[in-house]
C-alpha positions as CSV (number, residue, x, y, z in Angstrom):
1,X,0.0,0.0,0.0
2,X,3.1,2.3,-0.6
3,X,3.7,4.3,-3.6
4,X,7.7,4.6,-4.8
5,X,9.1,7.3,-7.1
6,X,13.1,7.3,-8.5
7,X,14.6,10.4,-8.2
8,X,15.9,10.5,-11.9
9,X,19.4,9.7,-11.6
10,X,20.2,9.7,-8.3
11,X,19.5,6.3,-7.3
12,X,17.4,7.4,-4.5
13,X,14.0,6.3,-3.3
14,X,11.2,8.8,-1.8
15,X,8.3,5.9,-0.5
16,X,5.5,8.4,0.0
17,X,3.1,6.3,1.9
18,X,-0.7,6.1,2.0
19,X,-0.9,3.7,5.4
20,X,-3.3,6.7,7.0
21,X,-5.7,5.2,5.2
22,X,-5.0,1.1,6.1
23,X,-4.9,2.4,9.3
24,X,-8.4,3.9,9.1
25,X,-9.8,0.6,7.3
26,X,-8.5,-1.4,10.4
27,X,-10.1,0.9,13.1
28,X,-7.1,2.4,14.4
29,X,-7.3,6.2,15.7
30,X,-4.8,8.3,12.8
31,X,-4.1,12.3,14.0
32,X,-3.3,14.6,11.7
33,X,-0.1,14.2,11.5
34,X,0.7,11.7,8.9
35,X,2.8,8.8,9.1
36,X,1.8,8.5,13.3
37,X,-0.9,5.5,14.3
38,X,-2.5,5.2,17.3
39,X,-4.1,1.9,18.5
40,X,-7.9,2.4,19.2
41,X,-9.0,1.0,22.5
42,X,-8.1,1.6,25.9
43,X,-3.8,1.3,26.7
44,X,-2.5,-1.0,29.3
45,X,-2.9,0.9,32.8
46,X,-0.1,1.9,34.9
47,X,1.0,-0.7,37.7
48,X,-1.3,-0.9,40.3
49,X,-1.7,-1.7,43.6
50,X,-5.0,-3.9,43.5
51,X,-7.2,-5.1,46.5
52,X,-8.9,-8.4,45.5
53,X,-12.5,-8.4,45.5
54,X,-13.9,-11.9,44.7
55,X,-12.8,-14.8,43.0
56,X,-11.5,-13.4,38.8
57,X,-12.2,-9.0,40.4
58,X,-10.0,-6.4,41.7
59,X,-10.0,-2.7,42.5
60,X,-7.4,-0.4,42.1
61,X,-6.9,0.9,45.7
62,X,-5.7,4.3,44.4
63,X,-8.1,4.6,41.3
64,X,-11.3,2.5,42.5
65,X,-11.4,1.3,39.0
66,X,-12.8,-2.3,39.2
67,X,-11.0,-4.9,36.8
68,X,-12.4,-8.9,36.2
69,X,-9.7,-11.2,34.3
70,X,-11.4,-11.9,30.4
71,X,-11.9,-14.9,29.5
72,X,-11.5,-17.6,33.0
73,X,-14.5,-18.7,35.2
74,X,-14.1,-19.9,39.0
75,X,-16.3,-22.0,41.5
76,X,-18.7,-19.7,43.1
77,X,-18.4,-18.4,46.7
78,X,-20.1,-21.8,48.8
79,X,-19.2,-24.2,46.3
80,X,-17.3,-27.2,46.7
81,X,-15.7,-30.0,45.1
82,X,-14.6,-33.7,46.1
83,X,-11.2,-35.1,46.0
84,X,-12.5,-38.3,46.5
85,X,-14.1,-38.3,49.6
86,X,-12.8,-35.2,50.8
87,X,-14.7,-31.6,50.1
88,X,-12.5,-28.0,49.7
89,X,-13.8,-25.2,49.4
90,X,-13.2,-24.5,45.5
91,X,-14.5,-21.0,45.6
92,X,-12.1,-19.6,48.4
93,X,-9.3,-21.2,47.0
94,X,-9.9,-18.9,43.9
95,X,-10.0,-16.2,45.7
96,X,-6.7,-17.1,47.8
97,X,-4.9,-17.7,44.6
98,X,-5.8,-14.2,43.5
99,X,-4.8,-12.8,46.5
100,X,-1.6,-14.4,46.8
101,X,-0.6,-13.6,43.1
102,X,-1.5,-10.0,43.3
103,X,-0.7,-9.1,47.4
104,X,2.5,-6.8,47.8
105,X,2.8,-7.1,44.1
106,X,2.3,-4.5,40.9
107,X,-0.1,-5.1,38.2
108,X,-0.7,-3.9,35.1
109,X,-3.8,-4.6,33.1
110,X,-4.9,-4.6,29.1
111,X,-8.7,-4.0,29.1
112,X,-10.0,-5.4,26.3
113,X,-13.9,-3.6,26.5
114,X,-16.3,-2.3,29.0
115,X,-19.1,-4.6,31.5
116,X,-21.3,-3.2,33.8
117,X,-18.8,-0.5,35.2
118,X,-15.8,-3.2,35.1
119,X,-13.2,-3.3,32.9
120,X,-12.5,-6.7,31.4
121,X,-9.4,-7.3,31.0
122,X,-5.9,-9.3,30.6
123,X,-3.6,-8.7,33.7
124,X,-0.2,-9.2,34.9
125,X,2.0,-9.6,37.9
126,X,5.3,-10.0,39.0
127,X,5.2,-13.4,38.9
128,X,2.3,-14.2,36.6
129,X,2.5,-12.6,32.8
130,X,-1.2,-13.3,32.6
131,X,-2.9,-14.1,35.4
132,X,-5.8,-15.9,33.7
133,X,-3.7,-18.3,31.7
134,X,-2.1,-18.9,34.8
135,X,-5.3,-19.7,37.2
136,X,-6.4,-22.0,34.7
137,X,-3.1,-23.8,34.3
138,X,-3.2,-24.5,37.8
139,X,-6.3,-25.8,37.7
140,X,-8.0,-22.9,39.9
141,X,-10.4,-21.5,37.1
142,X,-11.6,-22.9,33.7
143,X,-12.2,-21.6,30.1
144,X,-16.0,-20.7,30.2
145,X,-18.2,-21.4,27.2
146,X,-17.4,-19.0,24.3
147,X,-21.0,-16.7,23.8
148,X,-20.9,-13.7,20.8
149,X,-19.6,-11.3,22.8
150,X,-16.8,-13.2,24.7
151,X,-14.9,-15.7,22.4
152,X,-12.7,-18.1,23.9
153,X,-8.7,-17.2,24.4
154,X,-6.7,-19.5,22.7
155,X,-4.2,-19.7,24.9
156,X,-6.3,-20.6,27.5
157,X,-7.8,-23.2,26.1
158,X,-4.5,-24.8,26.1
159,X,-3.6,-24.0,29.0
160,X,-6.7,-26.0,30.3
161,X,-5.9,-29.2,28.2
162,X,-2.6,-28.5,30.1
163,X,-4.6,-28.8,33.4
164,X,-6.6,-31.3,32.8
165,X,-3.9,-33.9,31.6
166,X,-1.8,-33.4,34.2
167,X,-4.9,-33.6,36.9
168,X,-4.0,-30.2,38.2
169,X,-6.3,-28.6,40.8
170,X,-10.0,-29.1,39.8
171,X,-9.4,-31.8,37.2
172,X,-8.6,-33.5,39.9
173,X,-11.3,-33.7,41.5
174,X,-15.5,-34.2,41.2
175,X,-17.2,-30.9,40.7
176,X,-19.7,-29.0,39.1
177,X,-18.6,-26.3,36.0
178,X,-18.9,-23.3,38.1
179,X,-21.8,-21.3,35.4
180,X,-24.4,-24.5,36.0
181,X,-23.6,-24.4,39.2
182,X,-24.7,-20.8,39.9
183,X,-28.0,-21.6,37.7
184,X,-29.2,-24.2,39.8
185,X,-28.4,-22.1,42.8
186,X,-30.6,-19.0,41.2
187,X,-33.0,-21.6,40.0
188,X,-33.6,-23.0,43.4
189,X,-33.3,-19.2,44.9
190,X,-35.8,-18.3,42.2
191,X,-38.5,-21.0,43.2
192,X,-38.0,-20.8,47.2
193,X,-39.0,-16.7,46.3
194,X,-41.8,-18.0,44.6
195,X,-42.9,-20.5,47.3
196,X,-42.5,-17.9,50.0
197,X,-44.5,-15.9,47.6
198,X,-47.9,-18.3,47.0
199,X,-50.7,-17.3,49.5
């Protein structure tokens, strides 16, 4: 998408480029100033200080901007699973996990869009380059179902398979995948409100 002129016997080559405009056609923000691209989207934030607030959400203690890691799904708070015969708390250790990974430690995040006030997004410590990939590795979290508006991350996915071959974590163990989990629960919140409801 260049266009190349020979200065006439000089041997030199002026490239006077048009990439403004293939930079438009992919969505990226161009200024006025040509020849300068700017990627459209939110940049990665400055390291943070975050205080965990459930099991995949943390706030920025200086900003109060909320952040929930794209793309990984975690037992609910209450739930549990079995290694063999033995419950643990799934849900808390989910939360621990993000605690321990992000206490006394900077991270940096890469939203990727906008939810309900939260910023969904990629995010990195000092110990973990991406935090999801990592939960799921271990076995704390798993890959959720892809919908329209949230497609699956690769990387996770094989980072899962990763998990679940070498029994790491939850794929070790009986439980339930963490979204049918929290539908029964509604479900059965849903019709003791109706009960409680009925003359």
């Amino acid at each position: 998408m260049t266009r190349a002129c020979k200065a006439l016997g000089a041997g030199v080559v002026v490239v006077a480029s048009i990439a403004p405009l293939a930079a438009l056609a992919q969505g990226a923000d161009v200024t006025s100033k040509v020849g300068h691209y700017s990627p459209r989207g939110a940049p990665q934030s400055a390291p943070m200080r975050v205080e965990v607030l459930d099991r995949a959400r943390f706030r920025d203690i200086e900003t109060g901007t909320i952040y929930r890691l794209y793309g990984v799904e975690t037992c609910a708070s209450g739930q549990i699973a079995r290694l063999g015969r033995q419950p643990w708390p799934c849900g808390a250790i989910a939360v621990a996990w993000l605690v321990s990974a992000t206490l006394n430690k900077w991270v940096a995040c890469n939203t990727l869009h906008e939810e309900n006030g939260e910023r969904l997004a990629r995010c990195a410590s000092a110990d973990h380059a991406d935090l999801g990939a990592d939960m799921i590795r271990e076995g704390v979290a798993v890959t959720p179902p892809p919908t329209d508006g949230n497609p699956t991350i690769r990387a996770y996915v094989a980072a899962e398979l990763e998990a679940r071959k070498a029994y790491h974590g939850l794929w070790a163990s009986s439980f339930e995948m963490p979204w049918e989990y929290r539908a029964r629960v509604a479900a059965r919140t849903s019709n003791v409100s109706c009960a409680e409801a009925t003359p």
